[in-house]
C-alpha distance (Angstrom), angle and dihedral (degrees) to the residues before:
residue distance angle dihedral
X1 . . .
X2 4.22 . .
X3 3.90 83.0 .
X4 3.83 93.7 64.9
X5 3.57 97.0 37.3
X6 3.90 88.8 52.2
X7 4.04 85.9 48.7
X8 3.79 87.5 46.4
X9 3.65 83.6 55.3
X10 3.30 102.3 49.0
X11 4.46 88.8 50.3
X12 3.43 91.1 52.8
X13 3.92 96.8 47.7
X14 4.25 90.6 48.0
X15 3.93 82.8 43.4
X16 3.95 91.3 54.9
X17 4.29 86.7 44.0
X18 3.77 93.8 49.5
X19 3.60 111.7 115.0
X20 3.48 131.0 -168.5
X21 4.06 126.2 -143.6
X22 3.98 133.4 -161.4
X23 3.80 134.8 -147.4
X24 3.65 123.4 -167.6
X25 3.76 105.6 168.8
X26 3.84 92.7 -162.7
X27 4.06 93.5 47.3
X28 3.75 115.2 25.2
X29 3.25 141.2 83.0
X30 4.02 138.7 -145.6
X31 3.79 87.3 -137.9
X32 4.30 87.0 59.7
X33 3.97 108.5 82.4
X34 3.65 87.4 -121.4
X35 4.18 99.6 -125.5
X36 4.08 97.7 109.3
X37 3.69 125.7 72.2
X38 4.08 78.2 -141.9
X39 4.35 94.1 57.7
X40 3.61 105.3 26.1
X41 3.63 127.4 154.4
X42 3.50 129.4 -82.5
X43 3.57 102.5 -135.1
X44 3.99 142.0 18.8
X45 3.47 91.8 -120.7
X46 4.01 93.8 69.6
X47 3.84 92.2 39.4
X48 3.49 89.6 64.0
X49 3.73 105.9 42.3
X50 4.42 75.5 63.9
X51 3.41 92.4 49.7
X52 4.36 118.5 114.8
X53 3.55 131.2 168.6
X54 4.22 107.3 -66.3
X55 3.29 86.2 26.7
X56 4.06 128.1 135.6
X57 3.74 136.2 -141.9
X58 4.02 110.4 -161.2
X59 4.45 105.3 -167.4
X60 3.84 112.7 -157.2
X61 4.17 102.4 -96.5
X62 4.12 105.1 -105.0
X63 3.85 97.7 8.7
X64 4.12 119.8 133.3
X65 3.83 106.9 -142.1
X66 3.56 107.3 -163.5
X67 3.88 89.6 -156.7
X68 3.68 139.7 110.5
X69 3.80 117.5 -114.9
X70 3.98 109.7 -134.5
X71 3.99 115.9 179.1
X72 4.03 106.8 -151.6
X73 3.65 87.9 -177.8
X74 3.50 134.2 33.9
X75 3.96 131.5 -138.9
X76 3.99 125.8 -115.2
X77 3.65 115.1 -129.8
X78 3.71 90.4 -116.2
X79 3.96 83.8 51.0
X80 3.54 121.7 19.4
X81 3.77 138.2 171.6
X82 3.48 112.1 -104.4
X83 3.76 131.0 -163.3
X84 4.14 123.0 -157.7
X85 3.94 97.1 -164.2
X86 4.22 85.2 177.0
X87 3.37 88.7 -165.0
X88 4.19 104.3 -47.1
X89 4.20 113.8 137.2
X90 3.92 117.6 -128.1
X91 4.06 102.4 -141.8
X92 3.50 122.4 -161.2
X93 3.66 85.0 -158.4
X94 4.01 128.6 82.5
X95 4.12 125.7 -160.9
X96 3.81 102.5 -105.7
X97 3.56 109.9 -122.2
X98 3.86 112.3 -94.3
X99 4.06 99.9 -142.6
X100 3.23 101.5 55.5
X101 3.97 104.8 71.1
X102 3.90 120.8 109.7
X103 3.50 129.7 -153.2
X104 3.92 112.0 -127.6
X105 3.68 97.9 173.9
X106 4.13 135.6 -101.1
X107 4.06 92.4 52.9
X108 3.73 91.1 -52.6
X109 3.86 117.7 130.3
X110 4.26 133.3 174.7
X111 3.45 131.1 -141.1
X112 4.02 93.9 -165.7
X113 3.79 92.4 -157.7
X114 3.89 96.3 155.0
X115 3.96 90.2 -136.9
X116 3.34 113.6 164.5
X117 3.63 102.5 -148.4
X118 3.54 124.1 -148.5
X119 3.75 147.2 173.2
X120 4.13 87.9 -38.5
X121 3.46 96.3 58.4
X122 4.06 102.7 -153.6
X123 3.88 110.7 -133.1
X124 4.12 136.6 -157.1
X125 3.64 128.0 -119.3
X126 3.79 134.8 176.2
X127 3.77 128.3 -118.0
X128 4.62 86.1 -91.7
X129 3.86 80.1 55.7
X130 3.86 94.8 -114.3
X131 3.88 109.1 151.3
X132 3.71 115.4 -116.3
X133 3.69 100.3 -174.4
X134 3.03 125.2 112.7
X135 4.16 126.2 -168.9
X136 3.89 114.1 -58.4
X137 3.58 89.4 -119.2
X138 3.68 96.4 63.4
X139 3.75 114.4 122.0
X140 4.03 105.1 -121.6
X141 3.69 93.7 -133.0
X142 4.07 92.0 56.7
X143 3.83 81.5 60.7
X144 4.09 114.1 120.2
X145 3.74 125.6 -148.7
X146 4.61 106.0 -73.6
X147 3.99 86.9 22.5
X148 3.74 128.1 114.7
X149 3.47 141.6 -175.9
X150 4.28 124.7 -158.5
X151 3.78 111.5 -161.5
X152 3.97 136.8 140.8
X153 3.81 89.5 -63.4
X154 3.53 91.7 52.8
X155 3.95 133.8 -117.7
X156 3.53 113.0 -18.1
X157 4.24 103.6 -177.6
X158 4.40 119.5 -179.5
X159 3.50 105.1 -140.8
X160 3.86 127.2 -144.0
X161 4.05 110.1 -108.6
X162 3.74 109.1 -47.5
X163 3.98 94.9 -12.3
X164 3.76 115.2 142.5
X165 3.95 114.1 -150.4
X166 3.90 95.6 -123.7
X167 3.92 83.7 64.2
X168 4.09 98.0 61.9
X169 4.01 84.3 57.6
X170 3.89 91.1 -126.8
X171 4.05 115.5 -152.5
X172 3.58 115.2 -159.6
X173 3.83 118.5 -160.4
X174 3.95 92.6 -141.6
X175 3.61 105.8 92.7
X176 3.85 96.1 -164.5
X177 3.70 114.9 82.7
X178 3.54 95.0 -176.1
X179 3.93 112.0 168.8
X180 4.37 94.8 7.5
């Protein structure tokens, strides 16, 4: 009987430690500390670098986070991590910055990223979701009008007739746009 009132204890003190953190990627902030619906964080990746056993993570109902979701710690069943999506989509796929694409002549444009890719190959695709990649290997200049290749280099896309790349809406699946 002293066991489960010790355990019942021990609930009720990780209840009253349990925290619980919000994300609003239109509104927050990483600088906030995340526990008020009025100063959450900015982005997933924060929230969960907070995140303890008991603890909560509240997503902004409706909102498209274009973010991976990486646990660094793990729940206990008598306390685990919960997370109230309410709604809110977890892409693997980011917007590809606009102002970074360069001309190289005959429909062919580069997005010199400086990504080196490796054995998760990151892949294109257009604002209907349609993939545009085609294998890393592919020589740029075999590309045809709506394809894309993402190598070392970067993204090289051929556009159709006077198309610029920024116009297709292209979603990468590499969230890190180190060097763009």
């Amino acid at each position: 009987m002293k066991i489960w009132y010790m355990l019942g204890l021990l609930m009720l003190a990780l209840n009253c430690t349990a925290s619980v953190y919000y994300v609003n990627n239109d509104s927050g902030d990483d600088a906030n500390d995340g526990l008020f619906t009025e100063k959450p964080f900015r982005t997933i990746h924060k929230a969960m670098s907070k995140l303890s056993p008991g603890d909560t993570l509240v997503l902004t109902p409706g909102k498209t986070y274009y973010e991976s979701m990486v646990f660094q710690r793990s729940g206990t069943p008598a306390a685990p991590v919960t997370v109230e999506a309410n709604g809110a989509v977890l892409s693997g796929r980011e917007k590809v910055p606009a102002d970074n694409w360069k001309p190289l002549g005959d429909g062919l444009w580069l997005n010199a990223n400086k990504l080196q890719t490796g054995a998760l190959r990151p892949r294109l695709f257009n604002a209907a979701g349609e993939m545009l990649s085609l294998h890393f290997q592919t020589p740029p200049k075999n590309l045809k009008p709506g394809q894309a290749v993402w190598n070392k280099e970067g993204i090289y896309y051929r556009a159709e007739g006077d198309e610029k790349p920024a116009e297709n809406e292209p979603h990468g699946t590499e969230p890190s746009w180190c060097g763009v």
